[in-house]
C-alpha positions in Angstrom: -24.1 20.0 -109.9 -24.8 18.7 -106.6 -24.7 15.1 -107.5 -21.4 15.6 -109.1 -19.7 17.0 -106.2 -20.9 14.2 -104.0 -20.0 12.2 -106.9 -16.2 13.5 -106.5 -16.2 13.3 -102.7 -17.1 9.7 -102.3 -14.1 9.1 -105.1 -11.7 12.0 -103.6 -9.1 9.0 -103.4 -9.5 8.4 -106.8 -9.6 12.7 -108.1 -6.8 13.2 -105.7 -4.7 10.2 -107.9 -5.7 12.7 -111.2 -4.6 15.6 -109.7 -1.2 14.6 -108.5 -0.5 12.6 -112.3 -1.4 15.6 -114.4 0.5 17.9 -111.8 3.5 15.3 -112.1 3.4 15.2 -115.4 2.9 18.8 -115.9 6.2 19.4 -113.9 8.3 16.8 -115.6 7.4 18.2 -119.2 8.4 21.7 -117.6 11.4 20.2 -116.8 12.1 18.7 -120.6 14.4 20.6 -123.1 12.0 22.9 -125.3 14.0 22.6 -128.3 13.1 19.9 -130.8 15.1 16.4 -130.0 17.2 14.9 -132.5 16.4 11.9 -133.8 19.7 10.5 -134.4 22.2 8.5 -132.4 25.6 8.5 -133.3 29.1 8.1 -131.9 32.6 8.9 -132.6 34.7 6.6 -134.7 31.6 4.5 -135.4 29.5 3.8 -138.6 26.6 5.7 -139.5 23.6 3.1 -138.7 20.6 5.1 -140.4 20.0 5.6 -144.3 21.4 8.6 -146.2 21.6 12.0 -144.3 20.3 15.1 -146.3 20.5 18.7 -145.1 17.0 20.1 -145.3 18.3 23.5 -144.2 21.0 25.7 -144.2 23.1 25.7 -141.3 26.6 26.8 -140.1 29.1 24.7 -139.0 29.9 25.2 -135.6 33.7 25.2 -134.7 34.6 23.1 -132.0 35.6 23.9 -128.3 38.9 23.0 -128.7 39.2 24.7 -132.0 37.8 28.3 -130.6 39.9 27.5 -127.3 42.9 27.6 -130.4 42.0 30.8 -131.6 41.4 32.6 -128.5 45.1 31.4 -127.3 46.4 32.5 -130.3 44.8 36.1 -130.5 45.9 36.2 -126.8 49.9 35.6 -127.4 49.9 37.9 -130.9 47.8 41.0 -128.9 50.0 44.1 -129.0 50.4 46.0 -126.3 49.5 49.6 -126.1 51.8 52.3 -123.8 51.2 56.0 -123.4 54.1 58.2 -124.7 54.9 61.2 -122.0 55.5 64.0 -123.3 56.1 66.1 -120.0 58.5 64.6 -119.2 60.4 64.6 -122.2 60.0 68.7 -121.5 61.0 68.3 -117.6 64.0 66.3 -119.1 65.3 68.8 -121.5 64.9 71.5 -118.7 67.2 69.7 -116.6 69.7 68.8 -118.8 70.4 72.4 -120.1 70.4 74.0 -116.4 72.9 70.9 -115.5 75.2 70.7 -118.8 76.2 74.3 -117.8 77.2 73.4 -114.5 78.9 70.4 -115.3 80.4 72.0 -117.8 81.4 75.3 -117.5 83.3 77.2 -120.4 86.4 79.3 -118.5 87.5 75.8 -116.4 87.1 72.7 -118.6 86.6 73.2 -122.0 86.5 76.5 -124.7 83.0 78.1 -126.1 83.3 75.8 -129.3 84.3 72.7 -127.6 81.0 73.3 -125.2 78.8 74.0 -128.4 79.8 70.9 -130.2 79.7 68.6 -126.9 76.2 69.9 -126.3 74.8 69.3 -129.4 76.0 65.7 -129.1 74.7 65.1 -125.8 71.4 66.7 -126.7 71.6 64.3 -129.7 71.9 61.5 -127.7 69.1 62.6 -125.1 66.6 62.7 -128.2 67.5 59.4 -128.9 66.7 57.9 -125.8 63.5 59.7 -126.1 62.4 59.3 -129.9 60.4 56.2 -129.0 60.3 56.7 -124.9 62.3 55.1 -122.4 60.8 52.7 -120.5 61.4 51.3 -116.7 61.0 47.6 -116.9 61.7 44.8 -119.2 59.1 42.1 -120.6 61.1 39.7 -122.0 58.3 38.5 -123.6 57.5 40.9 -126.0 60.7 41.2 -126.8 60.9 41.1 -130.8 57.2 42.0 -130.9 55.3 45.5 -132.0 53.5 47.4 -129.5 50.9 50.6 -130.6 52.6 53.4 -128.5 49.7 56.2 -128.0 51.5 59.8 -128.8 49.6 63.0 -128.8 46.6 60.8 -129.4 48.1 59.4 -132.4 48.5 55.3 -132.4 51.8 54.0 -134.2 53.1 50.5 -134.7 56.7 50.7 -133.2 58.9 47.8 -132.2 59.3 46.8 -128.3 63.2 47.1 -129.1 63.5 50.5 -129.7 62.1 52.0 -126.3 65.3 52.6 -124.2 65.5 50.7 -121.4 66.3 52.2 -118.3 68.5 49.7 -117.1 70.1 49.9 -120.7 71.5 53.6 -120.0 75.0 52.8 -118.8 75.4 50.6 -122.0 73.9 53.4 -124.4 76.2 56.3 -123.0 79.5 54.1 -123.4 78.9 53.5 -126.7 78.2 56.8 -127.4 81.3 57.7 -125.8 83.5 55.8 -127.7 81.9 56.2 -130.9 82.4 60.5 -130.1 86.0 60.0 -129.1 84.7 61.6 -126.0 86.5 59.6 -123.1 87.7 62.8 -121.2 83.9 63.6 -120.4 82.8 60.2 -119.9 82.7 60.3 -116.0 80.7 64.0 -116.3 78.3 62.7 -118.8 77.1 59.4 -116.9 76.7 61.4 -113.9 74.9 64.4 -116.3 72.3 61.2 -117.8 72.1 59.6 -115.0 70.7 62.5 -112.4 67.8 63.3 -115.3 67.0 60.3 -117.4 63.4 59.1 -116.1 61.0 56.7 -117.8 58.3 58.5 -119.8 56.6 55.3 -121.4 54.2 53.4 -119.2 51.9 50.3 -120.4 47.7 51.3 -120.8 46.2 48.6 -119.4 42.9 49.8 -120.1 43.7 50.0 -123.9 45.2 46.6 -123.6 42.6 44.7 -122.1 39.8 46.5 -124.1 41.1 45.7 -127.5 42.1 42.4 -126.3 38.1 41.4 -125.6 37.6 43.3 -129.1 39.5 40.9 -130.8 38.0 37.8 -128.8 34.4 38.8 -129.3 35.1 38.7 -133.1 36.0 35.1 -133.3 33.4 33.8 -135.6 32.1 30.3 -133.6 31.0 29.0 -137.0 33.0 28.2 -140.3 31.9 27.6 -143.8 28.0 26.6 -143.9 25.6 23.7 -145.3 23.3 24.4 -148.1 20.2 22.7 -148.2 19.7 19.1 -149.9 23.5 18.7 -149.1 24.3 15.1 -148.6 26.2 14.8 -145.3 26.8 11.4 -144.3 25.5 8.0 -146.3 24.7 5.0 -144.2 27.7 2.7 -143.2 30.1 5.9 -143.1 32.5 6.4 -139.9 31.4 9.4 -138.3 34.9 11.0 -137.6 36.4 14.5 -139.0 34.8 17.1 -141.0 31.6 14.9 -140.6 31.4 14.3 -137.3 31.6 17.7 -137.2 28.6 18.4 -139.1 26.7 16.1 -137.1 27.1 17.9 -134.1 26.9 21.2 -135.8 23.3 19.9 -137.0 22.5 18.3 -134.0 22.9 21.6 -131.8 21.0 24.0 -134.6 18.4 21.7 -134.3 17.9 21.7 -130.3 18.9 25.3 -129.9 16.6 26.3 -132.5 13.8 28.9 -131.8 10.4 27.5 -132.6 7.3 29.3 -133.9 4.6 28.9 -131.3 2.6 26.2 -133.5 5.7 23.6 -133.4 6.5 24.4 -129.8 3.1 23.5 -128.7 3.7 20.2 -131.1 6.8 19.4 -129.4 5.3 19.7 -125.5 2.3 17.7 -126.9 4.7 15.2 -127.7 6.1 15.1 -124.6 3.0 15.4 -122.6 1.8 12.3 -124.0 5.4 10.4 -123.8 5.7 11.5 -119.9 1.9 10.9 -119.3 2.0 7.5 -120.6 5.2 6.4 -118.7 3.4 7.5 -115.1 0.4 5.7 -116.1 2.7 2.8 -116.7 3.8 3.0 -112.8 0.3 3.9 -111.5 -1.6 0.8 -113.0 1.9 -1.2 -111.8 0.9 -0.3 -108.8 -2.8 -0.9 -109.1 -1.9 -4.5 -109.9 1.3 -6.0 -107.7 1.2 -3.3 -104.5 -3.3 -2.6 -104.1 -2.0 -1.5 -100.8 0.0 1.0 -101.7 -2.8 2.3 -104.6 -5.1 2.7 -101.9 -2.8 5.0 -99.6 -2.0 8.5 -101.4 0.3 9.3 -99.2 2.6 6.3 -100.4 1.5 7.4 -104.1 2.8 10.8 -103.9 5.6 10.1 -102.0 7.0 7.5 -104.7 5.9 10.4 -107.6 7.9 12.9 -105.4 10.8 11.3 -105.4 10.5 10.6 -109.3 10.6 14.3 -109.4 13.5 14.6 -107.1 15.2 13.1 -109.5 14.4 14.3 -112.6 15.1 17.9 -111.5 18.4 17.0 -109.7 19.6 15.5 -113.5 18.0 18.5 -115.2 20.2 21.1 -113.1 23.4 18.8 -113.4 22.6 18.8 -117.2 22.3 22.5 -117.3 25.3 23.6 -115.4 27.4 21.2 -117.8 26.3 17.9 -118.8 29.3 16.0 -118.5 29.0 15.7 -115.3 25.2 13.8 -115.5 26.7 10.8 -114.0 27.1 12.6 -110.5 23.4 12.1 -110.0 23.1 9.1 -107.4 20.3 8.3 -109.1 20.3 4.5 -107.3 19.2 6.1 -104.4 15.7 5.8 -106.0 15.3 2.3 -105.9 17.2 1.9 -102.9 14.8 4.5 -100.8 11.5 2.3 -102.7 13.2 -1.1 -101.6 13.7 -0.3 -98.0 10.0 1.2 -97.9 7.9 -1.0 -100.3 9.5 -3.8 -102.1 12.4 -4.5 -105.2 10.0 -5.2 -107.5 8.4 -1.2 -107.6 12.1 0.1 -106.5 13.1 -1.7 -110.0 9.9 -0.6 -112.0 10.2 2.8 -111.2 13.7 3.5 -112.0 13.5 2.0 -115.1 10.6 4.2 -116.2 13.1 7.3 -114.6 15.9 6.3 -116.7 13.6 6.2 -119.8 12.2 9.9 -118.7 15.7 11.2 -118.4 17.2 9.9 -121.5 15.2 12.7 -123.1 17.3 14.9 -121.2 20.5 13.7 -120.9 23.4 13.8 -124.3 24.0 10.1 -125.2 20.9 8.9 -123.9 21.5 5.3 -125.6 24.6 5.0 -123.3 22.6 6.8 -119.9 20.1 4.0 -120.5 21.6 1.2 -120.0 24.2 2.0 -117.8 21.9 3.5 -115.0 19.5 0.4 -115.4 22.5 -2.3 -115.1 23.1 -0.1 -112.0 19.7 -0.1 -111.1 19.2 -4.0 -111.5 23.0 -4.2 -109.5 20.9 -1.9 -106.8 18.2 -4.6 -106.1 20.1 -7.4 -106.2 23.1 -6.6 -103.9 21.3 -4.3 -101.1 19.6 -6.2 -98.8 19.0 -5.7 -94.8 20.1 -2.1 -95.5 20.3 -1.6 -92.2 23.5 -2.8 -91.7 26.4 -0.2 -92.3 28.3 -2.8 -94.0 25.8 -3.7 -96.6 25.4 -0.7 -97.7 28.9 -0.2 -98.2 29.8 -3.6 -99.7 26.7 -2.8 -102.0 28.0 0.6 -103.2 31.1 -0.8 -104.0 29.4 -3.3 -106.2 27.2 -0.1 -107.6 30.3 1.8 -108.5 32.3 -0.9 -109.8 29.1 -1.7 -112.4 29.2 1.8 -113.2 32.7 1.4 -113.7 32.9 -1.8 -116.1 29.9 -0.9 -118.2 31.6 2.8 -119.0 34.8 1.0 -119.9 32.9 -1.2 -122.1 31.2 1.4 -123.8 34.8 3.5 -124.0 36.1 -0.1 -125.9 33.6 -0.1 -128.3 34.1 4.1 -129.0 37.5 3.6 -129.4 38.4 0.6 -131.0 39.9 -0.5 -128.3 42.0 0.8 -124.9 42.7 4.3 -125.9 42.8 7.3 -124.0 42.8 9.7 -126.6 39.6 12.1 -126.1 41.0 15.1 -123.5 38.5 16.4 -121.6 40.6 19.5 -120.3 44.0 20.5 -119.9 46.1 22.6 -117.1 49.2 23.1 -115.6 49.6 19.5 -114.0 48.7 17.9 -117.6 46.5 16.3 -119.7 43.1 15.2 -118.1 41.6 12.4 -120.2 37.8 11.5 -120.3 37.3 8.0 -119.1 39.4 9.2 -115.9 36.4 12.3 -115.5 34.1 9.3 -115.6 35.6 7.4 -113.6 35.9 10.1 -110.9 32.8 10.9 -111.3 31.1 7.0 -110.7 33.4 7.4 -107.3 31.4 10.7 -106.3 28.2 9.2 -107.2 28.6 5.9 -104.7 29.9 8.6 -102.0 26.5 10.2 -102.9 24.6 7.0 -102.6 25.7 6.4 -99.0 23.4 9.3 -98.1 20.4 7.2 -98.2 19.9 6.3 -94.6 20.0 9.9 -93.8 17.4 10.3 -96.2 15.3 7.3 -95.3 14.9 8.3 -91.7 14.2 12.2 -93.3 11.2 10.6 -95.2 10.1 8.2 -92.2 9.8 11.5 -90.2 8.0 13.6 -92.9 5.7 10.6 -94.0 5.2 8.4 -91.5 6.7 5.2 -93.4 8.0 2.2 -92.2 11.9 0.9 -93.4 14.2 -2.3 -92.4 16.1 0.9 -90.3 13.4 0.9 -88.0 11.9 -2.1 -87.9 15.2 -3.1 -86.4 14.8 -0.3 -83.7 11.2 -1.8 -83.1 12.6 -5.2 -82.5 14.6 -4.7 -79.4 13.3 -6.5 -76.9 14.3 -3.2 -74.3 12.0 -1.2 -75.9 9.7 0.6 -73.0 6.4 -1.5 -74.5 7.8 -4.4 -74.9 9.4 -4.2 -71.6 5.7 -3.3 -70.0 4.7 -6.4 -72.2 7.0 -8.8 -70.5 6.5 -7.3 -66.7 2.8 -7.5 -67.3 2.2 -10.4 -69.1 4.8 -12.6 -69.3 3.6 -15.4 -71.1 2.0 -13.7 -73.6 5.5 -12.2 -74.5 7.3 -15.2 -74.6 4.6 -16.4 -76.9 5.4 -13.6 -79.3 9.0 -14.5 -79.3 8.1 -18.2 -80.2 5.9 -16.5 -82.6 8.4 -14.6 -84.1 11.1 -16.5 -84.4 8.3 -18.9 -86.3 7.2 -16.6 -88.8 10.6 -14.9 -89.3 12.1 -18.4 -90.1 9.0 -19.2 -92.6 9.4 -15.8 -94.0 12.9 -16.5 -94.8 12.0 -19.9 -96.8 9.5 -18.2 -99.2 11.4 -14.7 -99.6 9.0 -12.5 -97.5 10.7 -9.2 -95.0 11.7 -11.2 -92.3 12.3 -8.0 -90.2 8.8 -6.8 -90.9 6.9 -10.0 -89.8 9.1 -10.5 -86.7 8.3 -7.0 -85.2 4.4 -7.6 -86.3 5.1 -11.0 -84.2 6.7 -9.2 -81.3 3.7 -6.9 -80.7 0.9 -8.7 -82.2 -0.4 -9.6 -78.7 0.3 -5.9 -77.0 -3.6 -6.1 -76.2 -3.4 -8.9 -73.6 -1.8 -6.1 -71.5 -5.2 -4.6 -70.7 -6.3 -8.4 -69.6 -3.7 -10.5 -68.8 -5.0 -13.5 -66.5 -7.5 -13.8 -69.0 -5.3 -15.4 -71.8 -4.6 -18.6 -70.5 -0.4 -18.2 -71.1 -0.5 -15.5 -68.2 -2.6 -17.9 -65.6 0.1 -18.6 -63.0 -2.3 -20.6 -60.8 -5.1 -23.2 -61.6 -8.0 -20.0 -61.5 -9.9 -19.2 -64.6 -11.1 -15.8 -64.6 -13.6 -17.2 -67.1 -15.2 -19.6 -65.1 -16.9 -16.6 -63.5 -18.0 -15.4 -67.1 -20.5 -16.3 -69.6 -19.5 -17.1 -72.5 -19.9 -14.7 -74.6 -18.8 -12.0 -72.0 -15.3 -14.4 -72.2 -15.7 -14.0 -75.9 -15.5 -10.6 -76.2 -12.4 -9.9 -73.5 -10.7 -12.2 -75.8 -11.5 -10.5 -78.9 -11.6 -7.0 -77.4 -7.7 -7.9 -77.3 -7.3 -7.2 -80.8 -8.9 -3.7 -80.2 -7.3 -3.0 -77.4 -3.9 -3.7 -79.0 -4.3 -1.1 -82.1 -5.0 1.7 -79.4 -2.0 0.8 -77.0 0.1 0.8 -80.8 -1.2 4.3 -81.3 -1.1 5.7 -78.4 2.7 4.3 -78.5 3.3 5.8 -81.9 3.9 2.3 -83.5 3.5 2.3 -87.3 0.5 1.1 -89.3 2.6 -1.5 -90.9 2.6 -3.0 -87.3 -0.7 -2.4 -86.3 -2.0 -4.1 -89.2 -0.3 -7.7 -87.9 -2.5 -6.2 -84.7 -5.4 -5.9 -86.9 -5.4 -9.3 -88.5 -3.6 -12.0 -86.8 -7.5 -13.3 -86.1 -8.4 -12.1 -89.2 -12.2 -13.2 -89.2 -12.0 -16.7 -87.3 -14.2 -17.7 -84.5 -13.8 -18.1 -80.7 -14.4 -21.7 -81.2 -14.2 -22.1 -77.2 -16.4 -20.2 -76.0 -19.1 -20.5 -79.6 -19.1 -24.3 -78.8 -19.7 -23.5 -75.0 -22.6 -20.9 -75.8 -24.5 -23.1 -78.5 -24.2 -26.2 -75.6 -26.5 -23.0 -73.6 -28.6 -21.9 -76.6 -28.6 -23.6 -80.2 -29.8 -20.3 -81.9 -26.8 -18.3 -80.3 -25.1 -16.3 -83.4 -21.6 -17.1 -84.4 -21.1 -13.2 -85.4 -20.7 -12.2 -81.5 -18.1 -15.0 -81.5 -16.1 -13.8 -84.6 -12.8 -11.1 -84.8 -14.0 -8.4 -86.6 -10.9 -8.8 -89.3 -10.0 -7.9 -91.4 -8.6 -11.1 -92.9 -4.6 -10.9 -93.4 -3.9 -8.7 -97.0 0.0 -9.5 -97.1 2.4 -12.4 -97.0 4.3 -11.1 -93.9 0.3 -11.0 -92.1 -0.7 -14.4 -93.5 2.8 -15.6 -91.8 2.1 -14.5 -88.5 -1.6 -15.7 -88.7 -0.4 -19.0 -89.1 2.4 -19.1 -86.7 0.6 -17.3 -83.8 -2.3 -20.3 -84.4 0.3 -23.2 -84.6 2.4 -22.0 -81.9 -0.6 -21.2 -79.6 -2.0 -24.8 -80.3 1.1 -26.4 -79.9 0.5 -25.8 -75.9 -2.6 -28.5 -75.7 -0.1 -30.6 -77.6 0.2 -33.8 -75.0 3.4 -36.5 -75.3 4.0 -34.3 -79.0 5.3 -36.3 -81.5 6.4 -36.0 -85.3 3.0 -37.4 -86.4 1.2 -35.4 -83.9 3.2 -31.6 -84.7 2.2 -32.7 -88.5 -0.8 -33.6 -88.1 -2.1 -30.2 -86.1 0.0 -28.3 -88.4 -1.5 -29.1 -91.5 -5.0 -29.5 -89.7 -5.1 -25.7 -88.1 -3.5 -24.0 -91.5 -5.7 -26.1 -93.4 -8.8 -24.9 -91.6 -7.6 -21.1 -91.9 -7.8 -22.1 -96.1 -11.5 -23.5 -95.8 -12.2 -20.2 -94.1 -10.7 -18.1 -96.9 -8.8 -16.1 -94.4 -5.7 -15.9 -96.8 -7.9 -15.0 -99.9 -6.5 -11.3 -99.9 -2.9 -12.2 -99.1 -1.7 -12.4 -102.5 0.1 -15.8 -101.3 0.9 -18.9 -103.2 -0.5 -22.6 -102.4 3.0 -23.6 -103.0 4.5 -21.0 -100.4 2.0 -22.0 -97.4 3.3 -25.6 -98.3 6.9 -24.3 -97.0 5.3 -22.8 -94.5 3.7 -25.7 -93.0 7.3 -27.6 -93.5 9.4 -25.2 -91.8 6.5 -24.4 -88.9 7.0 -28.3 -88.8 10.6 -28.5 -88.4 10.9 -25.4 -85.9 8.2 -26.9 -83.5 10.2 -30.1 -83.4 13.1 -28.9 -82.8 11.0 -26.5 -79.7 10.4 -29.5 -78.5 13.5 -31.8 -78.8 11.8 -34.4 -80.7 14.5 -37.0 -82.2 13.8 -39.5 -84.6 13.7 -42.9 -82.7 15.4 -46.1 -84.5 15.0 -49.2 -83.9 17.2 -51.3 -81.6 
């Protein structure tokens, strides 16, 4: 037991590595649909590319949106309306029409007993027909024609809207009633009479109304008709399109949405596990091979599997709240946020293997596919120096307008041509048609992209990375330690801009970060601060410090300056990407100087105290600056410098840096140091104004 704990300390790198794939890969399977997935791709209008489809079960067929949409519209307009019938006030009614009849009427002044009788009993006819089916206060035009269920003693009937008495109706219903009862003389008596006690006694329930209303909506059957087993439902070359098309989807979604016995659901996360575990292995031995460097540091590992993750849930919560909006996702900030940190080559590789994760997610995934990877490919090729606002724009409009081109492809190929037929939703301003949703959102999603730098500096903060963003912060020359470089010694810091602009312009030629190995150039030499008359750049006067020295003590101030330089960069908070330039702009090269000087003292003196402790250069950026600090350094014991001479020394000091291995671990090409040599070449002649002399 105690052996294998030691055993899994010395390789914690390694069981940390474990530990953060299985918990990745746990998370992302979480994250996968736990349904089964269909196997089958297929589109609208478009033939069907697999061999004969049989039903192996029974399933419904599941109406469409638009269809229940249909229904629920149409159960909404034909609802009836229910209104409460008033009884009371029918009573109240009645009351006051007998106590005022009599007065408006009385026996000994207008009219005789029998007259009075007889007009009674036709006004009291009349007043029961206003109230045989209520009399109601407003008007709905809209039901107008229609049956209502008036509620009456707690009895429902079916009457027509028409035959409530409308209130505003009443002076129309008493003249006709006048005239048809030859009863002009007591027309002014009777208005007055109806009007004073005619009140509404018919009011709409709105409780009723409603509740039977969602009665009849929850009973719309989302299915019609169903699919018996061994049913043939599409044969290969058939258009998918109508009544099969529908029973595609309909089969499709029984088979997602289906809930599985515990023995198939742990066969279908199995499945996944193994899918999902196999595409992060994919990226961790990518990395292993092309970026060692980044392998070796965990905290680059999990931060490029965290933001894997990012994604993946940000899809998966799009996806659930409604899947036709999945293209929202600015899923090119992925390779974007890996470029500016690490290189296009891993930004590239890992949102490929993203898209492949999410197109067991996403509807369509065929589609999904390739349109986020042409996006993804349009990512690395057009963003470069990303810190400059106007990249970043210019390259977002070129991300959107990819988005934009591919999706119209695809719509061409759906439709048969320029068509905008498929309605995605429709409201009072119109029609809204899909390829516009689309459209709109590809728009959104570039907006979305632009939040990158935001997040870049968010992540530099929380992890301690290195981007282009602050590189070019690091590079001004105003900075407080370059500043205290240039006061204290000056030469050495005009060396490092020589240097820089050296390794920048050979950088350029073979495709390395040029903004990378021109910081590492400016502060590569930070460590002559602590010394500065002993570096021969910084001696104003014809004094040698070293003079006074042994060798070997001059030896060590020189190398110490390599040392010295890494704890001035800490101390000043500069990132390990720069310290490593500190670290191995030597790499493990000798003191030649002072070694020769010593063995002239002591033939058995060892070479070791004369040798940078390293390590040698592991980068092409590094191997760069080795070979223009050396060059440029050199190029000062150049006398009466000449083409011949500048080539000569050139290819001499590089060469000897190759005898000595030094670039062994900087995954560099012969065929890039040859560029470098040229262009270290060209800039040192044109540092010293050389001109090719012809002949008179």
């Amino acid at each position: 037991m105690k052996q294998l704990i030691t055993k899994l300390y010395k390789n914690q790198s390694f069981v940390y590595k474990i530990f953060l794939y299985v918990l990745t890969t746990v998370l992302v399977v979480y994250l996968f649909p736990k349904g089964g997935k269909f196997q089958y791709e297929f589109q609208k209008g478009k033939p069907w590319q697999y061999e004969t489809l049989i039903a192996q079960f029974d399933f419904p067929i599941t109406k469409t949106a638009e269809e229940v949409d249909k229904e629920k519209a149409t159960i909404s307009a034909n609802a009836k309306t229910y209104y409460n019938y008033n009884k009371q006030v029918v009573e109240r009614v009645k009351n006051d029409f007998d106590e005022q009849f009599d007065e408006l009427f009385p026996i000994d002044s207008i009219i005789d007993r029998n007259s009075f009788s007889r007009l009674k009993s036709k006004a009291n006819k009349l007043l029961a027909n206003f109230y045989r089916n209520g009399v109601i206060a407003t008007i709905d035009e809209s039901k107008t024609d229609q049956l209502v269920v008036l509620i009456q003693d707690n009895v429902e009937r079916n009457v027509s809207y028409n035959s409530f008495t409308k209130l505003n109706n009443l002076q129309k219903y008493i003249k006709d009633f006048v005239e048809q009862q030859v009863l002009e003389n007591y027309e002014t008596q009777l208005y007055n009479l109806f009007f004073e006690i005619i009140e509404p006694n018919v009011e709409i329930n709105q409780q009723f109304t409603n509740e039977a209303l969602l009665q009849q909506l929850s009973e719309i059957a989302y299915t019609r008709g169903n699919i018996q087993e061994g049913f043939r439902i599409i044969a290969k070359g058939e258009v998918v399109e109508g009544e099969k098309l529908a029973t595609l989807n309909s089969l499709k979604k029984v088979y997602e949405s289906q809930v599985w016995n515990e023995s198939n659901y742990n066969w279908i996360v199995f499945g996944y596990t193994i899918q999902v575990a196999l595409a992060l292995l994919m990226l961790l031995l990518f990395i292993r091979k092309y970026r060692p460097d980044i392998y070796d540091n965990n905290n680059k590992v999990t931060f490029i599997f965290m933001n894997i993750v990012f994604m993946i849930v940000l899809t998966t919560l799009v996806v659930k709240y409604n899947s036709n909006y999945v293209y929202v996702v600015p899923l090119c900030i992925l390779p974007l946020i890996l470029k500016a940190f690490f290189d296009a080559r891993l930004g590239l590789f890992a949102h490929v293997l993203t898209v492949l994760l999410l197109g067991f997610i996403v509807p369509n995934s065929s589609e999904y596919i390739f349109l986020q990877i042409i996006a993804g490919i349009v990512t690395i090729l057009t963003v470069s120096e990303l810190y400059k606002r106007a990249n970043l724009f210019i390259s977002v409009g070129q991300i959107t307008l990819i988005y934009i081109v591919a999706y119209f492809a695809f719509h061409i190929t759906h439709e048969g041509g320029i068509k905008f037929t498929e309605v995605f939703s429709r409201n009072e301003l119109g029609q809204v048609h899909v390829i516009w949703i689309y459209f709109m959102q590809f728009m959104l999603c570039g907006l979305a992209t632009l939040f990158v730098q935001p997040l870049i500096y968010i992540y530099e903060k929380i992890f301690g990375l290195v981007s282009d963003v602050s590189l070019l912060e690091l590079s001004d020359t105003n900075s407080k330690l370059l500043k205290r470089l240039a006061n204290e010694a000056p030469g050495t810091f005009h060396h490092s801009l020589q240097v820089a602009n050296l390794a920048e312009a050979a950088a350029s030629e073979i495709g390395a970060n040029t903004m990378l190995v021109r910081v590492g150039a400016l502060y590569h030499d930070i460590g002559k601060m602590n010394n500065p008359t002993f570096f021969i750049e910084n001696q104003a006067t014809s004094v040698n410090p070293h003079d006074e020295l042994a060798p070997d003590e001059s030896a060590t101030i020189i190398i110490d300056h390599v040392l010295d330089g890494i704890e001035i960069a800490k101390s000043n908070k500069l990132p390990d990407r720069i310290i490593d330039f500190i670290r191995t702009h030597h790499g493990t090269s000798t003191v030649y100087y002072f070694y020769k000087k010593a063995k002239e003292l002591d033939e058995d003196v060892s070479i070791e105290n004369f040798q940078y402790p390293g390590p040698i250069p592991f980068s092409k950026e590094t191997a760069i600056l080795m070979m223009a600090d050396s060059v440029e350094a050199a190029s000062k014991s150049l006398k009466e410098p000449t083409f011949q001479k500048i080539d000569q020394f050139v290819e001499r000091i590089i060469d000897k840096q190759m005898d000595e291995l030094q670039f062994m671990n900087a995954d560099i090409t012969l065929k890039e140091i040859v560029i470098i040599k040229k262009v270290l070449k060209k800039k040192l002649n044109n540092i010293y104004h050389l001109r090719i002399e012809y002949p008179e």
